[in-house]
MMTF fields as JSON, N, C-alpha, C and O atoms, coordinates in Angstrom:
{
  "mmtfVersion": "1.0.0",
  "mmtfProducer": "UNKNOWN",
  "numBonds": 343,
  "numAtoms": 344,
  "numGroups": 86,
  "numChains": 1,
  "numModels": 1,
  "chainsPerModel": [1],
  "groupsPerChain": [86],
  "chainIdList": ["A"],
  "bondAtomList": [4, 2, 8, 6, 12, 10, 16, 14, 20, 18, 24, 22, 28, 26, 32, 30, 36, 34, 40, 38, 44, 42, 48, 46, 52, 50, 56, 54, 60, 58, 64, 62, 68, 66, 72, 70, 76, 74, 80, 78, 84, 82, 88, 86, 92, 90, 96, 94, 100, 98, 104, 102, 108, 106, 112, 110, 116, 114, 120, 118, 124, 122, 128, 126, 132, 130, 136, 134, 140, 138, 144, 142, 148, 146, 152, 150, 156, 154, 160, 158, 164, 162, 168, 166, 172, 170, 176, 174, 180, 178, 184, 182, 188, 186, 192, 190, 196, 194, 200, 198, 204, 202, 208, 206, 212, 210, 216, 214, 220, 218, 224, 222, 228, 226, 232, 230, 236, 234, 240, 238, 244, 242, 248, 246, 252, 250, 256, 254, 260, 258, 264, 262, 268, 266, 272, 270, 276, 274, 280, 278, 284, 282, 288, 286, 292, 290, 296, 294, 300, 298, 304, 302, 308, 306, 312, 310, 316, 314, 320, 318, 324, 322, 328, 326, 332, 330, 336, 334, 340, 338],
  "bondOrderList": [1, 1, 1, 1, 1, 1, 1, 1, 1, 1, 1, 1, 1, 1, 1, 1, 1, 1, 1, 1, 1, 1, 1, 1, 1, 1, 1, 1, 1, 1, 1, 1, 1, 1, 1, 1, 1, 1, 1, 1, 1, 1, 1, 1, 1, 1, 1, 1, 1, 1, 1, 1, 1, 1, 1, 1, 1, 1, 1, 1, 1, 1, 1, 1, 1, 1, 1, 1, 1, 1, 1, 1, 1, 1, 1, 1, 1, 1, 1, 1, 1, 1, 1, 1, 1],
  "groupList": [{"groupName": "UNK", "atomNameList": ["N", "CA", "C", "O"], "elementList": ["N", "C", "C", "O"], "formalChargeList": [0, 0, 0, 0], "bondAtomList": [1, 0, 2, 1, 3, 2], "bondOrderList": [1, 1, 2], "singleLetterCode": "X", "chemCompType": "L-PEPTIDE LINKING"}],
  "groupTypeList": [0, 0, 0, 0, 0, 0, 0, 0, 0, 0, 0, 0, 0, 0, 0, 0, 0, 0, 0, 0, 0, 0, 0, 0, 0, 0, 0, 0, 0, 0, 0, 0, 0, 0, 0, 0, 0, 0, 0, 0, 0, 0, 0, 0, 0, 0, 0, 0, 0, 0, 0, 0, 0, 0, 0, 0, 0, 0, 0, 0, 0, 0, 0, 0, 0, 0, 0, 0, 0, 0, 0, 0, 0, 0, 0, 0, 0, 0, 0, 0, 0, 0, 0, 0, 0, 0],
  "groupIdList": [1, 2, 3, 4, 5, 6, 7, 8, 9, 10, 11, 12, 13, 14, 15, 16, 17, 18, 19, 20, 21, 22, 23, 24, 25, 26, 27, 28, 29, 30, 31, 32, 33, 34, 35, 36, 37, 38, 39, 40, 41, 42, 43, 44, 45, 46, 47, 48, 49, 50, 51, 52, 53, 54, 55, 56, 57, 58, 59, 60, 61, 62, 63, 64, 65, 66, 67, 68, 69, 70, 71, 72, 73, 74, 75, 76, 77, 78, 79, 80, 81, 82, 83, 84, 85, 86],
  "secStructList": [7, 7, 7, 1, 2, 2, 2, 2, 6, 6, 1, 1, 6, 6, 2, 2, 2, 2, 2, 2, 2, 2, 2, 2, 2, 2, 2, 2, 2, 2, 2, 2, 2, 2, 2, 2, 2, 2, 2, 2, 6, 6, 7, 2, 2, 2, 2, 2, 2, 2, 2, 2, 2, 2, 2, 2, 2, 2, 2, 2, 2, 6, 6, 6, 6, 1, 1, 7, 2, 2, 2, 2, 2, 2, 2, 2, 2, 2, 2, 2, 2, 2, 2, 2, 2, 7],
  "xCoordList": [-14.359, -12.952, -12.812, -13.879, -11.618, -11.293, -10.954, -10.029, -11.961, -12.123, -10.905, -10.667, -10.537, -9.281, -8.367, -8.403, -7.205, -5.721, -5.467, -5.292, -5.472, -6.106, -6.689, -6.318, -7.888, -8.278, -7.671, -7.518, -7.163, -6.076, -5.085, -4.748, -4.39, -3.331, -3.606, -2.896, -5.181, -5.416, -6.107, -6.509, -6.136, -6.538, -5.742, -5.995, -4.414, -2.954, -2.556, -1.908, -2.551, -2.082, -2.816, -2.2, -4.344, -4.877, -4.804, -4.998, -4.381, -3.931, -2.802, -2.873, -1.509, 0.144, -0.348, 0.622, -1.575, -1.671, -2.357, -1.773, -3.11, -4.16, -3.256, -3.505, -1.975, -1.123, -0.184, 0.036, 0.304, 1.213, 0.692, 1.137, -0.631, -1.736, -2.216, -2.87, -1.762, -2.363, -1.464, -1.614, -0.148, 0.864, 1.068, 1.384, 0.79, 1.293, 0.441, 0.914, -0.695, -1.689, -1.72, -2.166, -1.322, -0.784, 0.811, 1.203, 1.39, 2.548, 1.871, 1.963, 0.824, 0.261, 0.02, 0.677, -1.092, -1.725, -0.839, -0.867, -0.091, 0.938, 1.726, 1.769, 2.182, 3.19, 2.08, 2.429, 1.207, -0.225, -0.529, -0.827, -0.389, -0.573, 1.038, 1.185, 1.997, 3.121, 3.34, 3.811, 2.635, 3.095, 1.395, 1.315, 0.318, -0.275, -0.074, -0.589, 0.657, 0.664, 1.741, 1.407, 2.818, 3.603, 3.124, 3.38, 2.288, 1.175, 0.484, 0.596, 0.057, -0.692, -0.113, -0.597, 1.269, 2.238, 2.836, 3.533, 2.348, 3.288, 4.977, 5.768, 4.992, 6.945, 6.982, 6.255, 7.731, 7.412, 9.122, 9.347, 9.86, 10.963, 10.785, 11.662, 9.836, 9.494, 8.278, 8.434, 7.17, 6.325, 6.94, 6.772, 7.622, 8.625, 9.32, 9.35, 9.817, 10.996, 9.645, 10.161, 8.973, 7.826, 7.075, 6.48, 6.867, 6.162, 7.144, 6.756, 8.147, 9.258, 9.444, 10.143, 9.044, 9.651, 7.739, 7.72, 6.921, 5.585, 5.208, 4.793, 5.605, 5.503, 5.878, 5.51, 6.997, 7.439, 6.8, 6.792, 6.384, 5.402, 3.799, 3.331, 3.386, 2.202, 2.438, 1.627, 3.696, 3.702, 3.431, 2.599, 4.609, 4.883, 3.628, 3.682, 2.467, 0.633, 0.516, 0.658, 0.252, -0.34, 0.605, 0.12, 1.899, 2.329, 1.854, 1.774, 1.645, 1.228, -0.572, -1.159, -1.063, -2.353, -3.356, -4.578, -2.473, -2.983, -4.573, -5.622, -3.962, -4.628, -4.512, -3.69, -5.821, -5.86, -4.762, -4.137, -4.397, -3.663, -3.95, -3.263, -5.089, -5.79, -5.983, -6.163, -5.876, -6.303, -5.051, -4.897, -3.845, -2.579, -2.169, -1.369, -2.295, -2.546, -3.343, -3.183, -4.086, -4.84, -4.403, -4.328, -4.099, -3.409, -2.04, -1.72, -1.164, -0.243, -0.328, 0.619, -1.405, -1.634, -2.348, -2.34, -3.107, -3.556, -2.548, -2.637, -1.818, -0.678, 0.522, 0.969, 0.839, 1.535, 1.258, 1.904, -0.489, -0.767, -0.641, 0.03, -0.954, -0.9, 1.029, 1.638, 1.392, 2.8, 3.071, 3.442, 2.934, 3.011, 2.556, 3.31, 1.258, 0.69, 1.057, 0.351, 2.328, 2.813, 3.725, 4.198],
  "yCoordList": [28.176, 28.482, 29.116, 29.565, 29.287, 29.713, 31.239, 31.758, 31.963, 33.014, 33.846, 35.043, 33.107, 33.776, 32.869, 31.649, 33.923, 33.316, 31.836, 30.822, 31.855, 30.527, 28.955, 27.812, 29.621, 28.257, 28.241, 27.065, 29.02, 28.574, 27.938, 27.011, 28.372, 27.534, 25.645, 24.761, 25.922, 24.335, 23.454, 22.294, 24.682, 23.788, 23.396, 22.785, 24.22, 23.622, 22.774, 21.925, 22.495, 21.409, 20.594, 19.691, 20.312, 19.163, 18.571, 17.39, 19.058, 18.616, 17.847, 16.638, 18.383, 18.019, 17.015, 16.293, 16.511, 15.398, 14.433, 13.419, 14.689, 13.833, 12.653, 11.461, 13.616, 13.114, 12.155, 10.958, 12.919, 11.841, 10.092, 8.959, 10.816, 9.238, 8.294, 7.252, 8.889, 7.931, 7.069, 5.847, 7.897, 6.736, 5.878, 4.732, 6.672, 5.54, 4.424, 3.375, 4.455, 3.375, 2.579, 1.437, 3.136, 2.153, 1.439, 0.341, 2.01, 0.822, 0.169, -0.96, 0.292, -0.401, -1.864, -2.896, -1.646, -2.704, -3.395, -4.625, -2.761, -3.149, -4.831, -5.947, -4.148, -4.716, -6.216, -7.379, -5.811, -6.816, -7.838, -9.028, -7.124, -8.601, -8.95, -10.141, -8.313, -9.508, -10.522, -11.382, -10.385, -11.721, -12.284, -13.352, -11.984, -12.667, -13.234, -14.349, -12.765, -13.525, -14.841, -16.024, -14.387, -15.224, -16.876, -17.922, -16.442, -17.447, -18.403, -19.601, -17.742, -17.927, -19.498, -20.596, -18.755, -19.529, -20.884, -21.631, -21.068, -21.769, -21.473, -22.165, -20.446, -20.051, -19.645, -18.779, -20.212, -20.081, -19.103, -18.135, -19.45, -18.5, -17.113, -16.289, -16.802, -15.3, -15.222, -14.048, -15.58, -15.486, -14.998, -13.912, -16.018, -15.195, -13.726, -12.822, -13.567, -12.364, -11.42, -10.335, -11.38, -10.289, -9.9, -8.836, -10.711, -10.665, -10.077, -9.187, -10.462, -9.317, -7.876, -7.06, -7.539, -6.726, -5.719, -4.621, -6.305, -6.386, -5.236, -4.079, -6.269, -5.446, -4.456, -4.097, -3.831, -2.593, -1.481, -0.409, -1.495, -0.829, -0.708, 0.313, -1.794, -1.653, -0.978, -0.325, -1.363, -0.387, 0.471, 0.969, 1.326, 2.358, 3.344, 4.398, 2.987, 2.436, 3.194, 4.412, 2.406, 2.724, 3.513, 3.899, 3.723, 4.477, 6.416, 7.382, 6.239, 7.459, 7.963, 8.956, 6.611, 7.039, 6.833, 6.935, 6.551, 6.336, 4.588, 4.406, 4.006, 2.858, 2.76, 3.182, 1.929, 1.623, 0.948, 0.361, 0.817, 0.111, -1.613, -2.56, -1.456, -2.971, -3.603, -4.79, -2.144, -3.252, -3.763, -4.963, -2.623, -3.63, -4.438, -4.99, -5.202, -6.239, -7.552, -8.769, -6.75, -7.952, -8.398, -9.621, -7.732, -7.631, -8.372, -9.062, -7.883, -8.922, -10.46, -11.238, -10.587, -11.486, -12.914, -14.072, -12.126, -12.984, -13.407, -14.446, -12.526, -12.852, -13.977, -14.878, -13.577, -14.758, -16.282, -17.237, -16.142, -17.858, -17.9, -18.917, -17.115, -18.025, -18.454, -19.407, -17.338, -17.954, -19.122, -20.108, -19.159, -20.197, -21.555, -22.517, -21.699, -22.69, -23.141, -24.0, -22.552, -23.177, -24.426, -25.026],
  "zCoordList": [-7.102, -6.855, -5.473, -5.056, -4.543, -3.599, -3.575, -4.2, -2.651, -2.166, -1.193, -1.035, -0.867, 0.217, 0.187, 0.028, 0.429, 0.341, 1.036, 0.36, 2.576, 2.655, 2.338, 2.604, 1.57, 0.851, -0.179, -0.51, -0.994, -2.233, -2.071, -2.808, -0.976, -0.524, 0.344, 0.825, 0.073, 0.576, -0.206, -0.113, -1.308, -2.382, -3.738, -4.776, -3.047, -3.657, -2.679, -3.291, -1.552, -1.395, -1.09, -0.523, -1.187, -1.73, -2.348, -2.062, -3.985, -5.257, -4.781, -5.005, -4.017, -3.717, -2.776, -2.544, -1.973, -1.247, -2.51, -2.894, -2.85, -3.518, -4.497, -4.68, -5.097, -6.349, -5.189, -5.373, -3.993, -3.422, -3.135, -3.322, -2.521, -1.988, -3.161, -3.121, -4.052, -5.161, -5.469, -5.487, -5.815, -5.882, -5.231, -5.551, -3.452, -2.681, -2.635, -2.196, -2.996, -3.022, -4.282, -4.396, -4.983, -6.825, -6.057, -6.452, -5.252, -4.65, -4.183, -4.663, -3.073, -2.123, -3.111, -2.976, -4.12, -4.614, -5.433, -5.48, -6.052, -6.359, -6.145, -6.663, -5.163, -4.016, -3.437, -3.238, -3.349, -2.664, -4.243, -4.151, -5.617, -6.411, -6.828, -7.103, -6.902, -6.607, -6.555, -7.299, -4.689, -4.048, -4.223, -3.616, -4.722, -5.043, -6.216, -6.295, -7.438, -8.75, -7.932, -7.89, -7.443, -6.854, -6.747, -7.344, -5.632, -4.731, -6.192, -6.454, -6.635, -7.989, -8.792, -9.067, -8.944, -9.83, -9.417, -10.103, -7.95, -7.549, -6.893, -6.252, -7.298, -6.75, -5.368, -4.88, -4.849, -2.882, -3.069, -2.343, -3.838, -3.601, -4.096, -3.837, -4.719, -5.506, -4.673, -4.335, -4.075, -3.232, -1.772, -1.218, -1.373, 0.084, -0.332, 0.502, -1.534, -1.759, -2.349, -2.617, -2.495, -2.649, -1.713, -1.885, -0.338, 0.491, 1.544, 2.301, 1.589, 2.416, 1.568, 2.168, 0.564, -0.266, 0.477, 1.032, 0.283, 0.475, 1.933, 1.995, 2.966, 4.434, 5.148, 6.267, 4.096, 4.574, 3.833, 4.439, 2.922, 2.051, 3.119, 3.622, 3.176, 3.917, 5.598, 6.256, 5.935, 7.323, 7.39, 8.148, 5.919, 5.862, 5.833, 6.469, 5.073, 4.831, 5.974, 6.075, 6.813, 8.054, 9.127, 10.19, 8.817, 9.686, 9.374, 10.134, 7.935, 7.2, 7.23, 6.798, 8.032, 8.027, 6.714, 6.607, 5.912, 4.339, 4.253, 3.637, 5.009, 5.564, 7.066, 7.88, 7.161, 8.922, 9.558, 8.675, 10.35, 11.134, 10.894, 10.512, 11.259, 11.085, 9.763, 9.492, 8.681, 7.8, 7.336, 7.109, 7.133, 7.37, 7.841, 7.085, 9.346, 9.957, 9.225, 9.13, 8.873, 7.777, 6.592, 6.469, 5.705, 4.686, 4.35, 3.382, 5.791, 5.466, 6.578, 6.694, 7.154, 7.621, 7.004, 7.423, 5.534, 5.106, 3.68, 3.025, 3.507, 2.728, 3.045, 2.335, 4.324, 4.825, 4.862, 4.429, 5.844, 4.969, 4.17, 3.991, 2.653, 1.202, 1.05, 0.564, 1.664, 1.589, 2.261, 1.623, 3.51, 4.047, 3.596, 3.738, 3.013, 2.547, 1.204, 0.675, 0.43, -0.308, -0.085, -1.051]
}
């Protein structure tokens, strides 16, 4: 346990980060099989409307530091071909 005022207070808000990043990463994947079930199914009109619904989530990703920059780049880069290639 934490010894000084300090680390208590950073080990309360470790907890208040840990609970935020989790969610945001259960949207993340989320949001990422969507538009993969989408892709899946065949539906290019629910595949496009998930994959826009999709990229602002993953920005948001990497604007927060939560994911790399790049791997968002990737992510919805390789999402788009499957869209595309319907």
């Amino acid at each position: 346990m934490a010894n000084t005022a300090q680390a208590r207070k950073r080990a309360r808000q470790a907890d208040t980060h840990y609970v935020r990043n989790s969610a945001q990463r259960s949207r993340f994947r989320t949001v990422l099989k969507k538009v993969l079930y989408a892709v899946e199914g065949n539906d290019k009109a629910a595949a496009e409307a998930a994959y826009k619904e999709a990229v602002p989530v993953i920005d948001r990703m990497a604007n927060k530091g939560l994911i790399h920059k790049n791997k968002a780049a990737r992510h919805k880069s390789r999402l788009n071909t499957k869209v595309k290639a319907l």
